[in-house]
C-alpha positions in Angstrom: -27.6 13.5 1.6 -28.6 16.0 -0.8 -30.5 16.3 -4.2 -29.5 14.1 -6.8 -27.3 15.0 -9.1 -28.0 15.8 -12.5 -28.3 12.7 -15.0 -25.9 13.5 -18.0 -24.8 10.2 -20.0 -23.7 9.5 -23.2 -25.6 6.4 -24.9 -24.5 3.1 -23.4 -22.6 0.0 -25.3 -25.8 -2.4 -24.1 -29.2 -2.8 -24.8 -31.9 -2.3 -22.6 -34.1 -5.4 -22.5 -37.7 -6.6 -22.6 -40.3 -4.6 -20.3 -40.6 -8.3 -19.0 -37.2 -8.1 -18.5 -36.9 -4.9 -16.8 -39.5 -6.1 -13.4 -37.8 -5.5 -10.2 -36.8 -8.7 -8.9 -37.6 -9.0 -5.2 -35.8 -8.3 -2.3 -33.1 -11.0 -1.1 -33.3 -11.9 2.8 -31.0 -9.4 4.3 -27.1 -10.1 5.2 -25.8 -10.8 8.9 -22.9 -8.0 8.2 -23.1 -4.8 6.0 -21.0 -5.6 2.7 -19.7 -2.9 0.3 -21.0 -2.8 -3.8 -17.6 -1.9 -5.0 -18.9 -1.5 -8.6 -22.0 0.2 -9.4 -23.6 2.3 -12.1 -26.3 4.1 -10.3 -26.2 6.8 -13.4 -27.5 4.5 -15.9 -30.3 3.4 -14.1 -31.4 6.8 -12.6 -34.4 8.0 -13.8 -34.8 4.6 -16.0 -35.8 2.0 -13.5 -34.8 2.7 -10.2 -33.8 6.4 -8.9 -30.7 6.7 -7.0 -32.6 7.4 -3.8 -34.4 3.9 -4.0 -31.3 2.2 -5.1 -29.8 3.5 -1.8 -32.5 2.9 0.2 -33.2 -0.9 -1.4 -29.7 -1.5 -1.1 -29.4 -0.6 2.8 -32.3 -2.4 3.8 -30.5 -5.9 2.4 -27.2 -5.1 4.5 -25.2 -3.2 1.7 -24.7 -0.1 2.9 -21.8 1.6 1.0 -21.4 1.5 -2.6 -18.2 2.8 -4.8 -19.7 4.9 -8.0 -17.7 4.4 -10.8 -18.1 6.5 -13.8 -16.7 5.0 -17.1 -16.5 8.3 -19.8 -16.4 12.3 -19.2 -20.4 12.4 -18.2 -20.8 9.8 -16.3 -16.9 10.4 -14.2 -18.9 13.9 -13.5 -21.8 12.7 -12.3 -20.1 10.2 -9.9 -18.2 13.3 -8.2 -21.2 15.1 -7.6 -22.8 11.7 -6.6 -20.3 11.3 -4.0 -20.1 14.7 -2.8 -24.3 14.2 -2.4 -24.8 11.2 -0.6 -23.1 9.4 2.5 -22.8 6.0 1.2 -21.1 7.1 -1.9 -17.3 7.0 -2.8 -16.6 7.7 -6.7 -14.2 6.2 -9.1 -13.5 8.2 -12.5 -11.6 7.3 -15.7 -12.3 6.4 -19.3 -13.3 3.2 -20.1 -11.0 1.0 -22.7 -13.3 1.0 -25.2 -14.0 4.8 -24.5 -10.4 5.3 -25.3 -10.2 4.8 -29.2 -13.1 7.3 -30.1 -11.4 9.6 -27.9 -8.2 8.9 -29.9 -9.9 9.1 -33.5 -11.4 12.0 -32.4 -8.3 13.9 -31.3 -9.6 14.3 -27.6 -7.9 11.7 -25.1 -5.1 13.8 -24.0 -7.8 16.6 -23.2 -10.0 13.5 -21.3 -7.5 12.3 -19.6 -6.5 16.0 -18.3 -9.8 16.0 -17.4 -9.9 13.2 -15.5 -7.1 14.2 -13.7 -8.7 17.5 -12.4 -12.2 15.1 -11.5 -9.7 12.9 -9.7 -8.7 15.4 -7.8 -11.9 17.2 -7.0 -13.4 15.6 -4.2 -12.0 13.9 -1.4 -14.3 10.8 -1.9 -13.0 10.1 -5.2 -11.3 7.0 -4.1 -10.4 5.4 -7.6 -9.0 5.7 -10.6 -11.3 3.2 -12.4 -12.4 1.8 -14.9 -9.4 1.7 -17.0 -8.0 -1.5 -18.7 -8.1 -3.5 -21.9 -10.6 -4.9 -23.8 -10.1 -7.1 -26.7 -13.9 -8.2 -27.1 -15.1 -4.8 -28.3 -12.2 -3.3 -29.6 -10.1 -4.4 -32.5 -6.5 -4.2 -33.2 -7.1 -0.9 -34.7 -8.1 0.5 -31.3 -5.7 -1.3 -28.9 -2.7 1.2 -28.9 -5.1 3.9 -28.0 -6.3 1.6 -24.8 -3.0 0.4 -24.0 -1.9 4.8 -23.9 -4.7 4.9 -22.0 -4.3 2.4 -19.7 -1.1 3.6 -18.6 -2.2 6.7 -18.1 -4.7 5.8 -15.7 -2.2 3.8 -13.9 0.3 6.6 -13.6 -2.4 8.5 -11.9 -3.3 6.4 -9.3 0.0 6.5 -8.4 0.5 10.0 -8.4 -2.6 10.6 -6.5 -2.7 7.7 -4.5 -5.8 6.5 -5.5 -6.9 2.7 -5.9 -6.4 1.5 -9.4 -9.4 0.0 -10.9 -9.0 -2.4 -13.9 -11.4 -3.5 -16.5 -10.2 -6.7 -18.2 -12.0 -8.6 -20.7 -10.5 -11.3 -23.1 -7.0 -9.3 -22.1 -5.2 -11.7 -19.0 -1.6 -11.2 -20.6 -1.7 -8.0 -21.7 -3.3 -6.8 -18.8 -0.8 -8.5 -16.1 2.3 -6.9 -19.0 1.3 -3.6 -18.7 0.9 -3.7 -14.7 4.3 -5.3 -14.9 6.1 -2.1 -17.3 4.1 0.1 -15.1 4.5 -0.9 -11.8 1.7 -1.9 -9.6 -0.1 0.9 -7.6 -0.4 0.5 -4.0 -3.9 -0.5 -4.1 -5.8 -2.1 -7.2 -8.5 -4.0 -8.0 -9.6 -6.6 -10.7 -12.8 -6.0 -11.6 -15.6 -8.3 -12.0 -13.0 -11.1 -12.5 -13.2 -13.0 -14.9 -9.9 -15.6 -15.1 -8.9 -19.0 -14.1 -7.2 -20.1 -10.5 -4.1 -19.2 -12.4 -4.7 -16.2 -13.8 -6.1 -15.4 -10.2 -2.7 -16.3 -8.6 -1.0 -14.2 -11.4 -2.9 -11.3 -9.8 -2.8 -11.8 -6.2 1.0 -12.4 -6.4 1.2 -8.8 -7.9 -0.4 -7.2 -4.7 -4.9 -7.0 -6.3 -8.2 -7.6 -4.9 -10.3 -9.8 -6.8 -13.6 -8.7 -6.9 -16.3 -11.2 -7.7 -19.9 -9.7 -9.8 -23.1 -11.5 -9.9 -21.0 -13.3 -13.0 -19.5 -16.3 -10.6 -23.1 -17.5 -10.1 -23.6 -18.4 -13.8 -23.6 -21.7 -14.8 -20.7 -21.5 -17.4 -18.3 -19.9 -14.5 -16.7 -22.6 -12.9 -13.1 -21.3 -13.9 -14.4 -18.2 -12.1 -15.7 -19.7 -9.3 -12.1 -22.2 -9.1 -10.6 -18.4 -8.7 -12.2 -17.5 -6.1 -11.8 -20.6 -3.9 -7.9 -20.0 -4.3 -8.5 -16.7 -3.3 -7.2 -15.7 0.6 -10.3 -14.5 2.3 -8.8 -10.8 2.6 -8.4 -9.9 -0.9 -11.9 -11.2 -1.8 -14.5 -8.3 -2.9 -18.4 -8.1 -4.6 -19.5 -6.2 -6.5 -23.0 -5.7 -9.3 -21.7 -4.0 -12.3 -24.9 -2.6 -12.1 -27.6 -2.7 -14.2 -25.3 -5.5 -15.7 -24.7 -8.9 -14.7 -27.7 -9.8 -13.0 -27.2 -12.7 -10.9 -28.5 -16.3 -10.9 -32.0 -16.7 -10.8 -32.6 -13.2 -12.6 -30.1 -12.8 -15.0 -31.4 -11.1 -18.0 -33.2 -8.3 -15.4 -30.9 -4.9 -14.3 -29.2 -5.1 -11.5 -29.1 -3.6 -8.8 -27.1 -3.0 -4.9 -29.6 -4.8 -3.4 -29.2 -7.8 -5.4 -25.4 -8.2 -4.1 -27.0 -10.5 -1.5 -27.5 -13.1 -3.9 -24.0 -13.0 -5.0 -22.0 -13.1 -1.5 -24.5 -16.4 -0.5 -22.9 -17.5 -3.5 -19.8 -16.8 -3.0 -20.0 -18.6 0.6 -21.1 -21.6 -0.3 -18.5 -21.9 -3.0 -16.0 -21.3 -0.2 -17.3 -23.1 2.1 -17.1 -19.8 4.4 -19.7 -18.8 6.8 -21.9 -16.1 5.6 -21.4 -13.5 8.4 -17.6 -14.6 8.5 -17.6 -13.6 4.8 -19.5 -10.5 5.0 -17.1 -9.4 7.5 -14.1 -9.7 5.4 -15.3 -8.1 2.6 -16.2 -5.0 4.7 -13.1 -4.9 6.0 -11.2 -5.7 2.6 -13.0 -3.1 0.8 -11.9 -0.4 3.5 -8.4 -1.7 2.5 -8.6 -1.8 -1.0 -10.4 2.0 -1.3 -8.6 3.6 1.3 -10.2 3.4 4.1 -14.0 3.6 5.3 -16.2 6.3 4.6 
């Protein structure tokens, strides 16, 4: 590990809360298996709440030793390359996020974005995804959807070219999404991030070749088609991630998130299964070695 990178980030879509809001929650009991944070935003809480040094350090001492940066718009796809090339436990994702997309477009920039995307892509051998690219019809109107669906096939042709895991943003989008992948084609290696379908949307996916990745989300109490979805899912395409600082889990939603949190979400997950804990842990190490690339 080196020094920290150097925090550059455009304003964020969400809110920070209350100061109540913002108190660390405490440290879960630690995992029987290291596990992999697939998603993370350590940029946006750097500096803020929790420097990436302690988020690394809190995270490790729960059992989640690895974590996949992913940086959603120009600054924040920078800072996860450096991020990556910096610490051990890093990979990086870079892309634009869908609703970064249309102000791109309106602005006359997304072809230059997406080159340079490309060239961050490229940069680093630890940049292991394409991601997060997608479509989202909550934030965006129709007047911003070509520009997301351009996008979004973009991204997807250069995960394939590079041979990078795709990774896919999808929120109030299941059909469009899956129609896309289908014109496209499928990359070798993709994930659905933070899931957020039915059993059948689920199957949709995993019948197409993705991991499903399941966020602090499944926990909630209004996410039983979520949690339906990941009961049909086989145990080797099952992932976790934070979406850190978002999506808190159950009992401290409303707080940021945070890697360390993640074991809250995989007990979860296990007893939903009915899996065992360490058998669980296992697999999701393991699946998130397939589903990136390999280990690191």
């Amino acid at each position: 590990m080196t020094t920290e990178p150097t925090r550059e980030r455009a304003p964020t879509e969400e809110k920070s809360g209350s100061r109540r809001d913002r108190e660390r929650p405490p440290a879960p009991a630690p995992l029987p298996h290291p596990v992999v944070d697939n998603h993370c935003h350590l940029d946006i809480a750097d500096g803020e709440w929790l420097t990436t040094d302690d988020a690394l350090a809190a995270a490790h001492a729960v059992g989640v030793t690895r974590i996949v940066q992913i940086g959603c718009d120009l600054p924040g796809a920078r800072w996860a390359v450096e991020a990556a090339s910096s610490y051990d436990a890093l990979v990086a994702g870079v892309a634009l996020h869908p609703n970064e997309a249309p102000r791109l477009a309106a602005a006359g920039r997304l072809d230059e974005a997406l080159a340079e995307i490309e060239t961050l892509a490229q940069a680093h051998p630890k940049v292991r995804a394409v991601g997060e690219t997608g479509l989202d019809h909550f934030r965006t109107g129709e007047n911003g959807r070509a520009a997301q669906v351009a996008s979004f096939r973009a991204h997807i042709d250069l995960a394939k070219r590079l041979d990078k895991t795709l990774v896919i943003h999808d929120r109030d989008a299941h059909d469009e999404v899956l129609a896309v992948i289908d014109e496209e084609g499928a990359p070798e290696r993709w994930v659905m991030h933070c899931f957020s379908g039915d059993a059948t949307f689920a199957r949709q996916c995993l019948d197409r070749g993705a991991h499903l990745s399941f966020a602090g989300t499944v926990t909630f109490k209004n996410a039983q088609p979520q949690r339906d979805a990941l009961v049909l899912a086989p145990l080797d395409r099952v992932l976790v991630e934070t979406d850190a600082p978002y999506l808190t889990p159950t009992p401290f939603r409303g707080r940021p998130n945070a890697s360390y949190l993640v074991p809250l979400t995989v007990r979860a997950m296990a007893e939903v299964r009915g899996d065992d804990l360490e058998t669980l842990c296992r697999a999701i190490d393991a699946n998130t070695d397939t589903a990136f690339g390999g280990p690191w």
